[in-house]
C-alpha angles and dihedrals in degrees: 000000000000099000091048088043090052092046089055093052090039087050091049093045087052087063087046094039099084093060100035095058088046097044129012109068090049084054087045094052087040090058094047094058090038109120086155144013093247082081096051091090121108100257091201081071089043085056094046086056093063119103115254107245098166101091089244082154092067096064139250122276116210125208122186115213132179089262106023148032097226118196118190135190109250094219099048107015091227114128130278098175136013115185134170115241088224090064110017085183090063113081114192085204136065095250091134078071095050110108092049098043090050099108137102115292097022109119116236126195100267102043138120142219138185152164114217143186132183126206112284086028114120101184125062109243129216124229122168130169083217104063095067127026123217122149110265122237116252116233108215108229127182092196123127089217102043113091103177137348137179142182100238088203087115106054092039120075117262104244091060102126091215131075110223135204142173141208135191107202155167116231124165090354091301138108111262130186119199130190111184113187122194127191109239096178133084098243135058118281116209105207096210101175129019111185121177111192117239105207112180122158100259085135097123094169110136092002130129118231093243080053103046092045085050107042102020133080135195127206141207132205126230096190093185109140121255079346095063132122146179115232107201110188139188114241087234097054103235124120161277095095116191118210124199117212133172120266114216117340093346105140114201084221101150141004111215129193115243090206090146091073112100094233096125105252122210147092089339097040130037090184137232137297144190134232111239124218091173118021103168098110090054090052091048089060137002082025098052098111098044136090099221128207093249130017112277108254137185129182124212118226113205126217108295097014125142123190132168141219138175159156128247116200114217130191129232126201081214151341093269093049083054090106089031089061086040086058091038089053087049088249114143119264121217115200112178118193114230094003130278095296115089128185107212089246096055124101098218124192124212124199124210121189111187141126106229118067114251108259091187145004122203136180137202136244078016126250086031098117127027112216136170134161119268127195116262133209089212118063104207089051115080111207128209131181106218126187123188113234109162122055117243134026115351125194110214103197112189116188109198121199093265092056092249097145119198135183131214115195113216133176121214117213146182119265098284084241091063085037086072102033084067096041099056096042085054093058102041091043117024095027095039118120129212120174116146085181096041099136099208093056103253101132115132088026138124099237128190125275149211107217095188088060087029092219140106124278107229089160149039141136092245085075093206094053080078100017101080102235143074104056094284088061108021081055096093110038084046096050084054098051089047094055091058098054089057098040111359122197119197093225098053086032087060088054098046086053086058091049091046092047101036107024116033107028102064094016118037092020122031112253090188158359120054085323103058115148097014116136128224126237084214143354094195105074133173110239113135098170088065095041132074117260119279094021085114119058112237085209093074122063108243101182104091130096092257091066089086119195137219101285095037092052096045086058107118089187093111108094096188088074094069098068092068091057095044090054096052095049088055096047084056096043093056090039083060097037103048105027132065108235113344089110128048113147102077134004124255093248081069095051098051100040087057093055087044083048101045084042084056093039102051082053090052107039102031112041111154104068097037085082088081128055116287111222106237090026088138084088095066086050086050093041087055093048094049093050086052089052093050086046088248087156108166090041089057096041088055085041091051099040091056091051091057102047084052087044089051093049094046088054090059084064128077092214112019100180105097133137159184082293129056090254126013140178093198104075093059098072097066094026086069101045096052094037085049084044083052103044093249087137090156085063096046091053095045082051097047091050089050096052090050090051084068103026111079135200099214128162095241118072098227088063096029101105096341106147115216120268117139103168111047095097087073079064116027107015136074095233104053122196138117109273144126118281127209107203102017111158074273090092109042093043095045093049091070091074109031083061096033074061096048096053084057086050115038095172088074117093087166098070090043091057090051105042091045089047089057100042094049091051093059080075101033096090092050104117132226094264088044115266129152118211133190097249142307120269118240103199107120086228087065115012101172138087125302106260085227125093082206111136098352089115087079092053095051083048088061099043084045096052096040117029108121142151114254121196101187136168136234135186088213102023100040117205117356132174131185116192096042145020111271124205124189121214135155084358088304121132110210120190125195106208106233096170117113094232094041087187102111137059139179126194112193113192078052098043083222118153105197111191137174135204090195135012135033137259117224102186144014136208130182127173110205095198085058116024092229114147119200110185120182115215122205123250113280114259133215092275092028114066095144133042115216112208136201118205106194143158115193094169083061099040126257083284113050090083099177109150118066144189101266107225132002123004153155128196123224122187091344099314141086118266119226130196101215119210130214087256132055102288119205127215135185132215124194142158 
């Protein structure tokens, strides 16, 4: 019946589903920003209302290079197409939105914009080819390798002191642009800011998901210096990839958003930005109180000067050959090993390919990497040795012999296992709630907090914010169960069984009655009519449709709050299995049965949007692992059964990764474990491409890994706006498969640099006392962590359920590890674990997956001749008498069990149990 029950909803949302992807969330994020009804209009038919100013009327002009079809608009020579030779259908830029986008103040590709000051001027000037259309003047040009070129005068104002042209051009069989500015007045002019648009088609607005991962992009910035590039990425992962890198002396120094461009900005649209050569104006200004990614720069143009900056466009086969066409185009390469976090215990490698030797190496704040040059077995690579030192965000400048600079951004952190020290007593002190009176129930709870007041937050228009559920207030509590289950600790393990028994069962979740099980959007509401005076601040707005009422906040209909319950069941459930003592208020039968039961329920009572992937919907794999273990047959089978007929459904879709929202990165993450569990391995590859055509590998720490997600502080953060986020729960959730794909394909170094990038910045933004935010925000004005807890929980999911140590081979590289600090010695390879969990390893010459319920490893061999594994597991403790390990090869496939627990052994629930001893005890695996 509930099956059945679940297909008939599914069946009814299909018919729904068309609208509500194109429609509902952007309705959603309008209402959100309404004050007034003179904002309910559409703003796509505000926009249609504006006067064309483009010169569309004049024709198109179409150029063929070795790369790209190019179309340009006659009147202005900015482009109105950009299209790979390889898929004429495909456009890189919005010109299906041309014509629409074609007034005053909307950015083209081709455009320009500055901030100028002559000498004797005190204030920084504005000038933009944008604001005012006039058609350009075509500069007649007899050269071969010149397409199009153009004097901007007329679409620039008239007091502007530079002369500015600009040139499409071929040059070394690539697309160039070219922009030459030559100072026509009789006094020094400071260029303070240069800014050229980067306009690509990530508009999704109206769009279909098969349409958006077909016909949109998204794109990342590298703002490294003279090394710097621009990644821009189909949504559906496939190439080709095009990659935007300076021509001649055109620094990537800063990315700026161009959110003063009418192109309506929200859930379907992030907006555009500009790559940056001088940004001291900006810091002088808008910047001021930011710490920015490279120090702010200008350059001063005598009377007379030209000089000269631009852009060249290359073409990658794919997202994975993006470095491989840098290093073919002689641009550096950056490779950091394990990533661009580094936890102050950790031996980290970076990578240089480029041809010209390093002159210098600097690093600021000074003393806060160590870094010093190792030998390499590959010559083009240049091999350093770094360190972190310092604690917080670290610039990296390289000076090579020909004056290219680049910069590398790093973030120095604490030992994970400190990470998390601090990140637990944060929770369970700072963050711990007691409230006998508290009128909404909350008392014993981890509730959300404001780290710039550095209090609780007990109130706020978004209900759930203080309401602990939905992502932006489960986060907390979540983050808090998820901690345990990586490090517990028996003091903040006593008050999350409080919360579990007091709080959320009977309160956040039904204990009883038809609803049992559901579970609330909120448990904080805003009534005052059924509440005494003054239990509602007069200081917050209230009237706003966030501000959920009784009624709204008791629906149990989302069922995207039930993972987090689900997930907190199950943490309490293997805290009482597998340890002695840390758990005492309930067994672990009841545990269990209640995360089977909110898994059921979610199906049950919230159908419909259980037809997407669920972030955090490893646990339900985990919970239907964990019943087959305890023998719990007829509960796995109807667990089971419901995934599949999700699963089933999912493999109808082309893309079956949808959302509350129009696009998401948050579904993908379930809808490739269970398509992988059911053999839909179609399904799991069109997922993991997908996920790659939004998760970076970037030399700076903010973009490495960081998984796109660009409207979730309207939701779950304190400054709310929409924005790009590095470090969203993106990260940390999509980092499960991307690495759950490289351990079934070893070979693939790519994978491993993505998914660890992504798994080592859902702790990057923990700060040195132990809070958790909800992300860091990447506009260059402000450039530093949300001062919300809000959704972080989600992230930490993902770091808890995925943290692991990787020993890993390369033929350039040679041995690398992430996750821990390798030596070599007598053909050995010995790894010291340096993770915080230090319950998983993957080797991956072996293809061996090494896994414990309980218990820690300290250290690693392998011996690659041989095959032999030692692994050294740490001293039993006072809840951890036995170790329970998992012996697994999914490079191989679950059967091909060909490593094996050398001596005496007995299995328990599928693992080998271990009798620990008060001292190190080591243990060998062989085939």
């Amino acid at each position: 019946m509930l099956i059945s029950n679940f297909l008939d909803r599914i069946k009814s949302a299909q018919k729904l589903n068309s609208l509500r992807l194109t429609c509902s969330a952007f309705l959603i994020a309008l209402c959100f920003f309404c004050v007034d009804n003179s904002y309910a209009q559409d703003p796509w038919k505000a926009l249609e209302k504006r006067p064309s100013t483009l010169g569309l009327e004049n024709g198109i002009s179409t150029y063929v290079t070795p790369d790209f079809q190019l179309q340009l608009v006659k009147a202005s020579q900015t482009v109105a197409a950009l299209k790979p030779n390889s898929n004429k259908k495909f456009d890189f830029t919005p010109g299906d939105r041309l014509k629409i986008r074609s007034s005053d103040g909307m950015y083209q590709l081709g455009d320009i914009e500055l901030r100028l000051k002559s000498t004797g001027d005190v204030d920084w000037k504005a000038y933009s080819t944008a604001a005012k259309r006039a058609a350009v003047s075509p500069i007649p040009n007899k050269s071969k390798t010149v397409l199009a070129a153009a004097d901007l005068s007329a679409t620039l104002p008239a007091d502007i002191p530079l002369n500015i042209q600009r040139y499409w051009e071929v040059a070394d069989g690539h697309l160039v642009l070219q922009f030459k500015l030559k100072n026509k007045s009789d006094k020094a002019v400071e260029i303070g800011s240069l800014g050229i648009p980067m306009i690509f088609n990530n508009i999704m607005q109206g769009k279909s998901l098969e349409e958006t991962h077909a016909e949109n992009v998204f794109y990342d910035p590298y703002i490294g210096k003279d090394a710097g590039y621009l990644q821009v990425t189909r949504l559906n992962g496939h190439g080709p990839a095009l990659v935007v890198v300076p021509f001649g002396k055109t620094p990537f120094e800063a990315y700026n958003p161009l959110n003063n461009d009418p192109t309506p900005r929200g859930i379907d649209f992030e907006g555009f930005y500009e790559w940056m050569v001088y940004s001291k104006a900006y810091a002088e200004n808008e910047w001021k109180s930011a710490e920015p990614w490279n120090t702010p720069t200008s350059v001063k143009l005598n009377p007379g000067e030209t000089i000269s900056y631009g852009v060249k466009f290359l073409l990658a086969d794919s997202i994975k050959g993006i470095e491989h066409k840098l290093a073919e185009n002689k641009r550096p390469v950056a490779v950091g090993i394990p990533g661009y976090v580094l936890p102050q215990d950790v031996n980290a490698k970076l990578f240089l390919n480029y041809p010209k030797e390093v002159k210098s190496i600097q690093v600021q704040p000074e003393g806060a990497l160590a870094i010093t040059p190792a030998t390499s077995s590959e010559s083009k690579w240049k091999t350093y040795d770094i360190k972190g030192v310092i604690w917080g965000r670290v610039r990296l400048t390289i000076t090579y012999a020909d004056g290219l600079c680049q910069t590398i951004s790093y973030k120095v952190i604490k030992p994970e296992t400190d990470v998390l020290k601090d990140f637990g007593n944060f929770l369970t002190a700072k963050q711990w709630y007691e409230n006998k009176s508290d009128v909404f129930g909350r008392d014993q709870s981890v509730i959300t907090y404001d780290y710039d007041k550095k209090q609780q937050v007990t109130q706020d228009n978004r209900a759930w914010i203080a309401g602990l559920s939905d992502e932006g207030g489960a986060g907390s509590w979540l983050g808090a169960m998820m901690k345990e289950l990586v490090q517990p600790d028996k003091a903040e393990i006593d008050k999350l069984e409080r919360f579990v028994d007091h709080t959320l069962w009977g309160n956040i979740q039904h204990s009883e009655g038809e609803q049992k099980y559901g579970v609330k959007k909120s448990v904080f509401y805003y009534q005052p009519d059924s509440l005494p005076k003054g239990t509602y601040s007069d200081s917050i707005r209230w009237k706003t449709w966030s501000a959920w009422n009784h009624v709204a906040a008791n629906d149990i209909g989302r069922s995207y709050n039930y993972p987090h319950v689900a997930s907190a069941h199950w943490v309490m459930y293997r805290l009482a299995r597998y340890h002695t003592g840390l758990v005492s208020g309930q067994t672990w039968q009841w545990y269990l049965d209640n995360a089977y039961q909110t898994t059921m329920a979610m199906v049950e009572k919230a159908p419909y949007y259980v037809q997407f992937g669920q972030m955090e919907g490893d646990v339900f794999f985990k919970i239907l692992m964990d019943l087959k273990a305890e023998g719990w047959n007829d509960k796995a089978d109807l667990l089971e059964k419901a995934m599949k007929v999700r699963a089933d459904h999912w493999r109808t879709l082309m893309y079956p990764f949808g959302s509350e929202m129009p696009w998401d990165s948050t579904g993908q993450e379930e809808v490739y474990l269970w398509s992988e569990y059911f053999g839909y391995t179609d399904k799991a590859e069109i997922t993991i491409d997908a996920i790659l055509g939004y998760m970076p590998t970037i030399p700076n720490w903010g973009y490495n890994g960081s998984a796109r997600r660009y409207w979730d502080f309207l939701y779950g953060g304190k400054l709310q706006r929409i924005e790009r986020q590095l470090h969203h729960y993106g990260s940390g959730i999509n980092a499960i498969p991307v690495l759950s794909e490289y351990r079934a394909k070893p070979s693939d170094l790519y994978l491993l640099r993505v998914g660890y990038g992504g798994v080592m910045g859902s702790i990057s933004n923990i700060t040195q006392d132990g809070f958790g935010p909800a992300a860091f925000h990447s506009y260059p004005s402000t450039l530093k962590i949300d001062g919300l807890s809000g959704d972080y929980g989600s992230n930490f999911f993902g770091y808890a359920l995925n943290t692991a140590t990787y020993i890993t081979h390369d033929k350039e590289l040679g041995w690398l590890v992430f996750g821990g600090n390798i030596t070599t010695k007598q053909g050995a390879v010995n790894v010291e674990i340096t993770t915080a969990a230090k319950s998983r390893i993957y080797i991956a010459p072996a293809g061996l997956w090494l896994t414990l319920d309980a218990g820690t490893f300290k250290s690693v061999t392998f011996n690659p001749e041989t095959g032999k594994v030692n692994v050294l597991l740490n001293p039993a403790d006072q809840y951890t008498p036995v170790a329970y390990l998992h012996i697994e090869h999914p490079a191989n496939g679950a059967s091909a069990s060909t490593y094996k627990l050398v001596g005496p052994s007995k299995m328990e629930r599928g693992a080998y149990a271990i009798n620990l001893t008060n001292e190190p005890l080591d243990i060998e695996i062989s085939k």
